[in-house]
VEXTOR-227117 format. One line per 4 residues: for each residue x, y, z negated of N, C-alpha, C, O. Coordinates in steps of 0.001 Angstrom, whole numbers, plus 500000, padded with zeros to 6 digits. Layout:
REM VEXTOR-227117
X,Y,Z,X,Y,Z,X,Y,Z,X,Y,Z; ...;
END
This chain:
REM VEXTOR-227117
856356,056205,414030,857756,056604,414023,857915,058013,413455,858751,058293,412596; 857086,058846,413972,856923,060430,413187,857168,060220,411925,858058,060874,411382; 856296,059095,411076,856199,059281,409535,857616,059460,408988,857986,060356,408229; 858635,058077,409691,860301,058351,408878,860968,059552,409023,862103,059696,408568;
860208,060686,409780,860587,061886,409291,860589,062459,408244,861576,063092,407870; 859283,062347,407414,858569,062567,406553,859268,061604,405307,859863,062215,404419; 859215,060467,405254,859581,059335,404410,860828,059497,403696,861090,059514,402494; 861887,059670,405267,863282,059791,405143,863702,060866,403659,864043,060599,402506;
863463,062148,404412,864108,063073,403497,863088,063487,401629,863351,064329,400770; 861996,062467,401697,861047,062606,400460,861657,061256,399726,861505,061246,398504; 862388,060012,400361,862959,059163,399551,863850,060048,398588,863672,060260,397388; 865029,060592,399566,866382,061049,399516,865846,061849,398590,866071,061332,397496;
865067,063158,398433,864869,064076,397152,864019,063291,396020,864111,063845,394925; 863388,062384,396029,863177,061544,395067,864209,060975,394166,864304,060953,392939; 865100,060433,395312,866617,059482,394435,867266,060688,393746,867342,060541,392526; 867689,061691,394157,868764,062882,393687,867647,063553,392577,868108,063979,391518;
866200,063644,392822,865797,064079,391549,866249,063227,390091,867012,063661,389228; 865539,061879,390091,865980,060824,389531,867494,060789,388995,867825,060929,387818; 868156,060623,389845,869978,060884,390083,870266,062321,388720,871019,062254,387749; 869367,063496,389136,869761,064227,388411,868675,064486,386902,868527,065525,386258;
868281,063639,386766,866995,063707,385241,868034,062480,384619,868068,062430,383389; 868836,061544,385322,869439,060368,384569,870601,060831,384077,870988,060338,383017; 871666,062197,384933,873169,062844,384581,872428,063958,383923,873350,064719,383629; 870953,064709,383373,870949,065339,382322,871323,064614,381298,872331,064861,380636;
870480,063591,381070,870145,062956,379589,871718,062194,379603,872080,061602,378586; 872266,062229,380345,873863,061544,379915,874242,063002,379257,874648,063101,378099; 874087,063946,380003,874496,065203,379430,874681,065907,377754,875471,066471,376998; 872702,065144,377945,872384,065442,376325,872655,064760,375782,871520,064783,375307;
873200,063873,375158,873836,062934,374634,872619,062127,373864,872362,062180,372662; 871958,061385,374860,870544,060476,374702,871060,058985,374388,870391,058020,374019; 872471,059074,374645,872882,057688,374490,874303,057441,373639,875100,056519,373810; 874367,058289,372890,875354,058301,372153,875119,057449,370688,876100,057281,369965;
874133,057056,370384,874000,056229,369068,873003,055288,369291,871835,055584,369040; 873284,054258,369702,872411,053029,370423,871727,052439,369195,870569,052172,368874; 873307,052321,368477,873123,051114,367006,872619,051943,365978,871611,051375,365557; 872767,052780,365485,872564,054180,364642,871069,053629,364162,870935,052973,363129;
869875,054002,365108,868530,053524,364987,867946,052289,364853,866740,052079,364721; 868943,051372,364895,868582,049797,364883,869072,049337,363242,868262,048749,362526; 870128,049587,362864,870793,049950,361533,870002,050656,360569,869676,050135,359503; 869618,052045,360963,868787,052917,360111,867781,051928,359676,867881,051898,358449;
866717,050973,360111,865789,050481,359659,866021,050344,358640,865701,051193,357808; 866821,048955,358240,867509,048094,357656,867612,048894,356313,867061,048460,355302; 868376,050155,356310,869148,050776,354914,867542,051678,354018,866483,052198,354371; 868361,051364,352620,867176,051253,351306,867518,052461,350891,868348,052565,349988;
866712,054032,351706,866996,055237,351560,866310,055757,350044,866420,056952,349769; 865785,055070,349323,865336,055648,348053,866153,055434,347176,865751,055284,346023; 866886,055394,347340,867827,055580,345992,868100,057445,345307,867543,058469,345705; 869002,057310,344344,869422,058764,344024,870650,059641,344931,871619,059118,345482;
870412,060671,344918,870942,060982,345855,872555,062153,345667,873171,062521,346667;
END
């Protein structure tokens, strides 16, 4: 029973670390061009420019 002392509050700063490494990268805008890189393959960049 001691341990869910221990357990309890090392879940909880686990989730809010997590919680807050997932609202950086929303921050940095990690998800702003999904299609961008899937598209890029595709296009025939040697041409003239």
């Amino acid at each position: 029973m001691n341990i869910l002392f221990i357990l309890i509050p090392v879940s909880i700063i686990l989730g809010g670390l997590g919680l807050a490494a997932f609202l950086w990268t929303l921050k940095s805008g990690q998800y702003d061009d999904v299609e961008g890189d899937a598209a890029r393959i595709l296009l025939d960049d040697n041409g003239p420019k």
